[in-house]
C-alpha positions as CSV (number, residue, x, y, z in Angstrom):
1,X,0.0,0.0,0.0
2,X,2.7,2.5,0.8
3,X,3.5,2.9,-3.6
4,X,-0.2,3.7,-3.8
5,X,-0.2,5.9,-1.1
6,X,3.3,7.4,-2.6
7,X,0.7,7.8,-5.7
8,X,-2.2,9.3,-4.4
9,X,-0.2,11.9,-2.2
10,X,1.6,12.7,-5.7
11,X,-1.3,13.1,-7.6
12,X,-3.0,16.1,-4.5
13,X,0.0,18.0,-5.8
14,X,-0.2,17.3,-9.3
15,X,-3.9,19.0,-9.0
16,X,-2.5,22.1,-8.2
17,X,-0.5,22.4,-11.5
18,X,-2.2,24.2,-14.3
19,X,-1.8,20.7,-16.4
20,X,-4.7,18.9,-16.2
21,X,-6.6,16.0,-17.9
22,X,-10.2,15.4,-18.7
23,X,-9.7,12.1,-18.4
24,X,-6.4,10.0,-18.2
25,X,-4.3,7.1,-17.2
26,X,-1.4,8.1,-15.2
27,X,2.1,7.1,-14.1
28,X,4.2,9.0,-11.8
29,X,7.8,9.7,-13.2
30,X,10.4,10.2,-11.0
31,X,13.8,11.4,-11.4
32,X,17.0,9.5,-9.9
33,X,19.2,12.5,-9.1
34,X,22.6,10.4,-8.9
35,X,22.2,9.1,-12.2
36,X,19.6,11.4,-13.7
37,X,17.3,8.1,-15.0
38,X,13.5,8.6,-15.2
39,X,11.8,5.7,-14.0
40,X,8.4,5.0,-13.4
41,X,6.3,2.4,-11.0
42,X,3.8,-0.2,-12.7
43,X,1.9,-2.5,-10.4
44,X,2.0,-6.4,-11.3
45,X,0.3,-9.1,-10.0
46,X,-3.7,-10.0,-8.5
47,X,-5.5,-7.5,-6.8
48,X,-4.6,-9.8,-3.8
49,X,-1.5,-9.2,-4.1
50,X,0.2,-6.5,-6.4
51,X,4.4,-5.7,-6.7
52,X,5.5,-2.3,-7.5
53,X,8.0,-2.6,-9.9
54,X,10.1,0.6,-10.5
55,X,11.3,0.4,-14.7
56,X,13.5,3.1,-16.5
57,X,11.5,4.8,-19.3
58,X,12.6,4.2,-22.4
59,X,11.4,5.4,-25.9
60,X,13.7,2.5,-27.7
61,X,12.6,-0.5,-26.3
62,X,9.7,-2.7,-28.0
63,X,8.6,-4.8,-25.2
64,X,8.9,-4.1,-21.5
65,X,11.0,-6.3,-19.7
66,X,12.0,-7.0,-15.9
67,X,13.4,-8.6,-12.9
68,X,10.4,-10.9,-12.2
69,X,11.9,-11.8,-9.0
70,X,10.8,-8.8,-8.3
71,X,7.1,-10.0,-7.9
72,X,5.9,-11.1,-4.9
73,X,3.8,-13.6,-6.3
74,X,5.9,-15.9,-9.1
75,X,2.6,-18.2,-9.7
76,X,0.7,-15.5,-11.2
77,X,2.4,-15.4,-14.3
78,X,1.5,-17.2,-17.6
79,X,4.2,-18.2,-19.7
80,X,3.6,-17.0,-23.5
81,X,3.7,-19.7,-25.9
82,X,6.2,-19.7,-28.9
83,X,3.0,-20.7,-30.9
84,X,0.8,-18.2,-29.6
85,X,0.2,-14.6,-32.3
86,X,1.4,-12.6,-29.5
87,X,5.4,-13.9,-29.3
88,X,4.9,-13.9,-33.3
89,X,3.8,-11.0,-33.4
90,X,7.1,-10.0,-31.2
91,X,10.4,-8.5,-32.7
92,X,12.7,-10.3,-31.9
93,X,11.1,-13.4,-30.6
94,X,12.7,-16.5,-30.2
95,X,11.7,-20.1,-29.1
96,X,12.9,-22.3,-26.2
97,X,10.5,-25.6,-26.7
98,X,7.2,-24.2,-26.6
99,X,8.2,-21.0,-24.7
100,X,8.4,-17.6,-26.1
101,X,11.6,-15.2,-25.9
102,X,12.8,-11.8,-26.2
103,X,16.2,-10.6,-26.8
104,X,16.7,-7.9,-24.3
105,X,18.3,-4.9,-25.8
106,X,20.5,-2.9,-23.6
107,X,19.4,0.9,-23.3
108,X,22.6,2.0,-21.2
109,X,26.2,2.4,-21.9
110,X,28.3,1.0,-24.7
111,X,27.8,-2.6,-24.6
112,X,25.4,-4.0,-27.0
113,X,25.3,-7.1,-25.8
114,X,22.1,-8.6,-25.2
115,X,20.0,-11.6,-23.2
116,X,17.3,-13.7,-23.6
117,X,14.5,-13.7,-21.6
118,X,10.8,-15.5,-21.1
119,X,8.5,-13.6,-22.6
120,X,5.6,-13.6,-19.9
121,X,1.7,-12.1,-18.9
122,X,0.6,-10.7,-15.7
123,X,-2.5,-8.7,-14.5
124,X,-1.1,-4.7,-14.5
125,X,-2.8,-1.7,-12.4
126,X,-2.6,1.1,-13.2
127,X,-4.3,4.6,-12.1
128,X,-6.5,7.3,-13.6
129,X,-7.7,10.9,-13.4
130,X,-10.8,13.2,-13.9
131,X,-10.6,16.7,-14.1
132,X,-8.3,16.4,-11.1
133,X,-10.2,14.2,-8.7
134,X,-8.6,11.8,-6.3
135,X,-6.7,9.4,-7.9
136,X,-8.9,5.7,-9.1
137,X,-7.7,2.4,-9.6
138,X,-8.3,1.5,-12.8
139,X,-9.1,-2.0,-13.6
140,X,-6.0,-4.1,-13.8
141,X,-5.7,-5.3,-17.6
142,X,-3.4,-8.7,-19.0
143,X,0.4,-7.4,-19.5
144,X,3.0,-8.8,-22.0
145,X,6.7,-8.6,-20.7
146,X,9.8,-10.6,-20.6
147,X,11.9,-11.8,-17.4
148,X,15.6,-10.4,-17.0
149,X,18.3,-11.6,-14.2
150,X,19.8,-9.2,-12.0
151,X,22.9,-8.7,-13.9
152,X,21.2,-7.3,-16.8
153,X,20.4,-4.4,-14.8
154,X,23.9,-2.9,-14.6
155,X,24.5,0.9,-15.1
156,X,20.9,1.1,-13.6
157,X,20.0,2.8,-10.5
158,X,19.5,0.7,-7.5
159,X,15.5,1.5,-7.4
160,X,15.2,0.5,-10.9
161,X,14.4,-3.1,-11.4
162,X,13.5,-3.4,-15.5
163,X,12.7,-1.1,-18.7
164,X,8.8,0.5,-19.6
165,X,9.1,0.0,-23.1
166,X,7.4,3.1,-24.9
167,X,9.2,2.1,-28.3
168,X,6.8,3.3,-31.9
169,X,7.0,-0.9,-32.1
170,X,3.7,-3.4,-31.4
171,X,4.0,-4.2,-28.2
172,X,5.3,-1.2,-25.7
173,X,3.2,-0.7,-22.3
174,X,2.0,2.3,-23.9
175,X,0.0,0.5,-26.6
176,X,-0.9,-2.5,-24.5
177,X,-2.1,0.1,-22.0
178,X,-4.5,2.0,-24.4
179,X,-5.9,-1.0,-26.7
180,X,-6.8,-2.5,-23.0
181,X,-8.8,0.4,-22.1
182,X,-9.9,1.9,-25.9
183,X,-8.3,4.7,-25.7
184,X,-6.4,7.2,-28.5
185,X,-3.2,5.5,-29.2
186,X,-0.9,8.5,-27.8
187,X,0.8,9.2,-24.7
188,X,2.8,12.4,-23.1
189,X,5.4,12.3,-20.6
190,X,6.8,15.7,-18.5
191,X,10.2,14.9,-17.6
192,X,10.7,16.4,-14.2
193,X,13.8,18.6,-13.3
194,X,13.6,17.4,-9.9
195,X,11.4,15.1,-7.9
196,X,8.4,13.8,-9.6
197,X,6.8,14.5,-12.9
198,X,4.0,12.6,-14.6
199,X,3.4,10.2,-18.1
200,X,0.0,9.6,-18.9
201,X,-1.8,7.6,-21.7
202,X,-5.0,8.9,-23.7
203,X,-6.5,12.2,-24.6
204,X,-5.1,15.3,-22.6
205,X,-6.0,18.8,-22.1
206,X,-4.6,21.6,-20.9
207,X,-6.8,23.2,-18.4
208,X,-6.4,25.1,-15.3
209,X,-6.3,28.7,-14.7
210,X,-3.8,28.9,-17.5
211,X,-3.0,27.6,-20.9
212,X,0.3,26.6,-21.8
213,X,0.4,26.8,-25.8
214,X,1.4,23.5,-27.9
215,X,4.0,23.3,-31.2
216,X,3.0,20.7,-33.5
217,X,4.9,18.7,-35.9
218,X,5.3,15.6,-37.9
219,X,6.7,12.7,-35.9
220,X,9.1,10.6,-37.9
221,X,9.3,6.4,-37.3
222,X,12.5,5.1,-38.1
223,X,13.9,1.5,-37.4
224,X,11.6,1.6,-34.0
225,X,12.9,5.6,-33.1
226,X,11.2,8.6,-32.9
227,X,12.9,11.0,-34.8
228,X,11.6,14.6,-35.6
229,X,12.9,16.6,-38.9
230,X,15.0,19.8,-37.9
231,X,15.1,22.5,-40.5
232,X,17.3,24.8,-38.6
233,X,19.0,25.7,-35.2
234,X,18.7,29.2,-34.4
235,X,21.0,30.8,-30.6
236,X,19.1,34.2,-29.7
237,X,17.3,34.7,-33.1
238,X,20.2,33.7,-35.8
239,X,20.6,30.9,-37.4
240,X,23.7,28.9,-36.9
241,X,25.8,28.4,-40.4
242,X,25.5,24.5,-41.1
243,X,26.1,21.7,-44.2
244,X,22.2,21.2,-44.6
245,X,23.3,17.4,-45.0
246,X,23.9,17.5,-41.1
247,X,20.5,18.3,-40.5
248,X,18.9,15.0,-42.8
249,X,18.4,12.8,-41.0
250,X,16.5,14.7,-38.1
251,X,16.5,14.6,-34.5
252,X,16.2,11.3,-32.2
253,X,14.2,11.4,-29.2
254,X,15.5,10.2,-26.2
255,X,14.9,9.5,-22.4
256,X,18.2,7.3,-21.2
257,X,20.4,9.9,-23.1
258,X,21.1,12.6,-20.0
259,X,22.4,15.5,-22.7
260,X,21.8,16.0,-26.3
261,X,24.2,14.4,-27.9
262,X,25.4,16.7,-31.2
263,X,27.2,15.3,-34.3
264,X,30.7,17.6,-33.9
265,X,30.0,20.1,-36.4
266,X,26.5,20.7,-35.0
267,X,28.0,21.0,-31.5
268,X,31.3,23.8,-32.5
269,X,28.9,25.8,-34.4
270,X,26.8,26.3,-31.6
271,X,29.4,26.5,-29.1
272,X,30.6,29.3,-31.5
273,X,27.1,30.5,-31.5
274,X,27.2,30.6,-27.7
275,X,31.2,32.3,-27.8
276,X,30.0,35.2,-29.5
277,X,26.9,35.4,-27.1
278,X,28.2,34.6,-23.5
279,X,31.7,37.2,-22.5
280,X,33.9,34.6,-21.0
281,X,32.5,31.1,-22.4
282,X,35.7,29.2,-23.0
283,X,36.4,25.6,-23.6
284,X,37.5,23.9,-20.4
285,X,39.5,21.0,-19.1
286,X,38.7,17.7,-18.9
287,X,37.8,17.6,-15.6
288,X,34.2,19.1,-16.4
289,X,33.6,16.1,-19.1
290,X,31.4,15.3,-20.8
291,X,31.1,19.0,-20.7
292,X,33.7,21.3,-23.3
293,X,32.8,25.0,-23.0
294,X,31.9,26.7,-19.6
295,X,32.0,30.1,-18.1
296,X,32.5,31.3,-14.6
297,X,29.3,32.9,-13.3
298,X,31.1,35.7,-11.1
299,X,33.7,36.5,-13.8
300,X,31.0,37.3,-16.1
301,X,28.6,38.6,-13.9
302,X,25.9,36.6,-15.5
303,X,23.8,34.0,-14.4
304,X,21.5,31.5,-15.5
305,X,19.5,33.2,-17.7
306,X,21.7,33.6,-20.5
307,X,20.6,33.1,-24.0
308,X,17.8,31.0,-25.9
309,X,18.5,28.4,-28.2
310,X,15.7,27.2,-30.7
311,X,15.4,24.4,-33.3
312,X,13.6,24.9,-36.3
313,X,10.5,22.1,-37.5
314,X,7.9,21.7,-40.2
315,X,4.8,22.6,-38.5
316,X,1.2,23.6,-40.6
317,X,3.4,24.7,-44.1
318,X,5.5,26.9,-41.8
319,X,8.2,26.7,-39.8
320,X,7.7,26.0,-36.1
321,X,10.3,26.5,-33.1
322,X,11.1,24.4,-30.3
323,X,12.3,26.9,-27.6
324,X,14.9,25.6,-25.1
325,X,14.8,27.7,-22.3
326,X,18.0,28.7,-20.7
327,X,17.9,26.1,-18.1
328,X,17.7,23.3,-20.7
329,X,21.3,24.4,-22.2
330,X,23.1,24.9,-19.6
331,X,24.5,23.1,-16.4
332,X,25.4,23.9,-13.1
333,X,28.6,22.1,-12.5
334,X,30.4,24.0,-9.2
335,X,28.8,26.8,-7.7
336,X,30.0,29.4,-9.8
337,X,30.6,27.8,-13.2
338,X,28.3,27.0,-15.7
339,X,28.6,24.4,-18.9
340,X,27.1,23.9,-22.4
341,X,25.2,21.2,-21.6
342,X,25.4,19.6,-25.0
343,X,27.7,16.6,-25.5
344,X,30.4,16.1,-29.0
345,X,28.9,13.1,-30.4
346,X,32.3,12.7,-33.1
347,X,32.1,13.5,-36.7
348,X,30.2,10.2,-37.8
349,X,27.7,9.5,-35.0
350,X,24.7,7.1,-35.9
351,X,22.3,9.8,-35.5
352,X,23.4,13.5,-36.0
353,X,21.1,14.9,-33.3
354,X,19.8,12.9,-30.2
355,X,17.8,15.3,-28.0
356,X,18.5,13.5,-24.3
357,X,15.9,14.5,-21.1
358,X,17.7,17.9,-19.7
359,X,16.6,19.2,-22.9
360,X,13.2,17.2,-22.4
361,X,12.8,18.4,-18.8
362,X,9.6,20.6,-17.5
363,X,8.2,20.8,-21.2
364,X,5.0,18.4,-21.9
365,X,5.9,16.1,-25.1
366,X,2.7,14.4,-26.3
367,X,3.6,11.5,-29.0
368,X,0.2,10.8,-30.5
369,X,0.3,7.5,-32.7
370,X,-3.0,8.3,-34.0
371,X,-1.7,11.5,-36.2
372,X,2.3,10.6,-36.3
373,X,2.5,13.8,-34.9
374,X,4.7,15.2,-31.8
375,X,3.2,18.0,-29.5
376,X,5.3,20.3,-27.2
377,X,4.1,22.9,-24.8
378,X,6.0,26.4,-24.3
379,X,8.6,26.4,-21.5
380,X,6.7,25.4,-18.3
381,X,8.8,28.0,-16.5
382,X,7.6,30.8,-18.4
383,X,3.7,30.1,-16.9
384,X,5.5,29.7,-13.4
385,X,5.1,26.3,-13.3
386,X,7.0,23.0,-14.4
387,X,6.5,19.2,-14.4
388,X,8.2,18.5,-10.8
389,X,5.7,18.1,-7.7
C-alpha cells in the first residue's frame, strides 16, 4: 500500500499544477538525481497481491521487460507460448521448446550485448484521473513482458528493477495500455527537473487557470525511433551556419540519453554561437567532461538566464520553433561555473542529433500514434510552473 499511497499523495499536488486532464491514465515519473534516469512504478500481479516494480522509461525499447523476481507472487504469471500470435507478433522473438523469448536490448552504456529472456503475462494496475479528482484504480488489464536476471540491470539505479518499453514498435506498455482500455493511441510524458513528474496515456488537455500553448509537428518512425525533422538551429534569433546534409536525418528522441548528444559540427557551431553570445564562455579541461565549453558565473557577472537556443521544424506549411529555455542548455557544475550542456557526439555518429531529457525536462511532449505527430508545450517556466511536484 505504501507505492499507492506514494501515488495518491503525488497526484493532490499534481492538482494544483495548471496541467490537467479530462480524463487520463497516469504514471508518476520520477527522477533518480545520482544518475539522472526517469523511472516510473507499474503494479504487477492480482489484486490480492500486487508488486511495485520501479522500470527506467525508455522510448527505444519494444517490449517491457523486468526482474520478475521482483514480484511477490511468481505463480501469477503465464508463460507465452512460442506458438501463440502474440510472441509472433514480437520483434525479436525467439523459441525455447514451446516458450516464447525476447532478446533484451540494452538501453545503457556501450555494450550491445544482449539476453534472452521468457516472454511472460501478468495482470497490471494502473491509475486514472478526472478533471483532477482523487486518484482511481483503474481495472488491472493482462500485461506482456519478458523476465531479465539481475545482472542485466547494470548501469541502472538501484531503485530500478526493469525497462517501460514506450518504443513506436507493437508491443510497448503504452499501446498495451491504451488497446486495454480503448483509448487514443498516444501518450505524453513531463520529464521532471527534480522530484516527480508525470506520463499519462489517452487524450489530454490543458486546463487550469492557464494555458500553456502547444507546437506541432510531424513525428518521424524510423527502425523503431522517434525522430523529428530539424530544418534549422537558431541561438538568440540567428541561425547557426551548417552543411544542410547534417540536419537530414532529423533529430532522435531520447529519455536514457542525459544531454543532447550533437554530431561535432552541429556541437562547435553552436558552441561558436554561444562564444560570441556569453563574454567569458571558454572551452574547459577535462575535468568538467562530458562538458567542453563553460563560463564562470562571477567572472562574467551573469547568471543563469543567459541566451535562448531554438530548433527549427515543419509545422502547418510553416516553420515552427522548439524553444529551449536557458535552463535546458546549460549546467550547473560547481557553484560558480556553468557548462554547455550539450555533449560532442564525433564526426560520424549514428544519429546526428539525439535530443536527451535535460533538454526534455519541465516541457510536456505528447507522442500521438494516432496523427504521427509530436506536441510540445511552451517552457513550463515561463507560466511559473514546471513538471516537478
Amino acid at each position: 500500500m505504501g507505492g499507492v499511497t506514494h501515488l495518491i499523495v503525488f497526484l493532490s499536488m499534481f492538482s494544483a499544477i495548471t496541467l490537467m486532464s479530462e480524463a487520463q491514465y497516469l504514471l508518476a515519473v520520477t527522477k533518480d538525481e545520482p544518475s539522472r534516469q526517469y523511472y516510473t512504478t507499474v503494479y504487477i500481479g492480482s489484486a490480492a497481491m500486487t508488486s511495485p516494480v520501479n522500470l527506467l522509461i525508455d522510448l527505444g525499447t519494444n517490449l517491457t521487460w523486468l526482474n520478475c523476481r521482483k514480484i511477490k507472487s511468481l505463480s501469477t504469471l503465464g508463460l507465452v507460448t512460442c506458438k501463440s500470435s502474440t510472441c509472433k507478433s514480437i520483434p525479436g522473438n525467439g523459441c525455447d521448446r514451446n516458450t516464447c523469448l525476447y532478446r533484451q536490448p540494452r538501453p545503457l552504456g556501450k555494450n550491445t550485448v544482449v539476453t534472452t529472456g521468457r516472454v511472460v503475462q501478468d495482470n497490471a494496475t494502473i491509475f486514472t484521473t478526472e478533471g483532477g479528482q482523487p486518484v482511481h484504480i483503474a481495472p488491472s488489464r493482462r500485461f506482456t513482458f519478458s523476465c531479465a536476471v539481475d545482472k542485466y540491470l547494470q548501469g541502472m539505479a538501484p531503485p530500478i528493477a526493469g525497462v517501460l518499453a514506450l518504443s513506436p514498435g507493437e508491443f510497448p506498455f503504452w499501446r498495451q495500455m491504451t488497446s486495454a482500455f480503448n483509448v487514443i493511441p498516444k501518450f505524453s510524458l513531463c520529464l521532471p527537473s527534480s522530484r516527480y513528474g508525470y506520463f499519462f496515456m489517452g487524450t489530454p488537455s490543458l486546463g487550469g487557470k492557464k494555458t500553456v500553448p502547444m507546437t506541432s509537428t510531424t513525428l518521424k518512425i524510423d527502425s523503431g525511433k522517434y525522430l523529428i525533422s530539424v530544418r534549422s538551429i537558431y541561438v538568440d534569433g540567428v541561425p547557426l551556419t551548417l552543411d544542410p546534409s547534417l540536419l537530414e536525418g532529423g533529430a532522435q528522441l531520447s529519455t536514457v540519453v542525459p544531454f543532447t548528444v550533437l554530431q561535432t559540427d552541429i556541437y562547435n557551431a553552436l558552441a561558436q554561437g554561444r562564444l560570441r553570445i556569453e563574454i567569458g564562455m571558454f572551452e574547459f579541461p577535462v575535468s568538467t567532461a562530458p562538458f567542453h565549453y563553460c563560463f564562470e558565473q562571477g567572472a562574467s557577472g551573469r547568471n543563469m538566464d543567459v541566451s535562448v537556443m531554438e530548433i527549427g521544424l515543419p509545422g502547418n506549411g510553416k516553420e515552427v520553433k522548439w524553444r529551449f529555455h536557458c535552463k535546458n542548455t546549460v549546467e550547473r557544475v560547481l557553484e560558480t561555473l556553468i557548462c554547455l550542456a550539450f555533449v560532442d557526439g564525433g564526426k560520424k555518429p549514428n544519429e546526428s542529433m539525439v535530443i536527451g531529457t535535460h533538454q526534455l525536462q519541465d516541457y510536456l511532449v505528447e507522442f500521438d500514434l494516432s496523427t504521427t505527430q509530436m506536441a510540445l508545450c511552451d517552457p513550463l517556466i515561463l507560466h511559473n510552473t514546471n513538471c516537478s511536484t
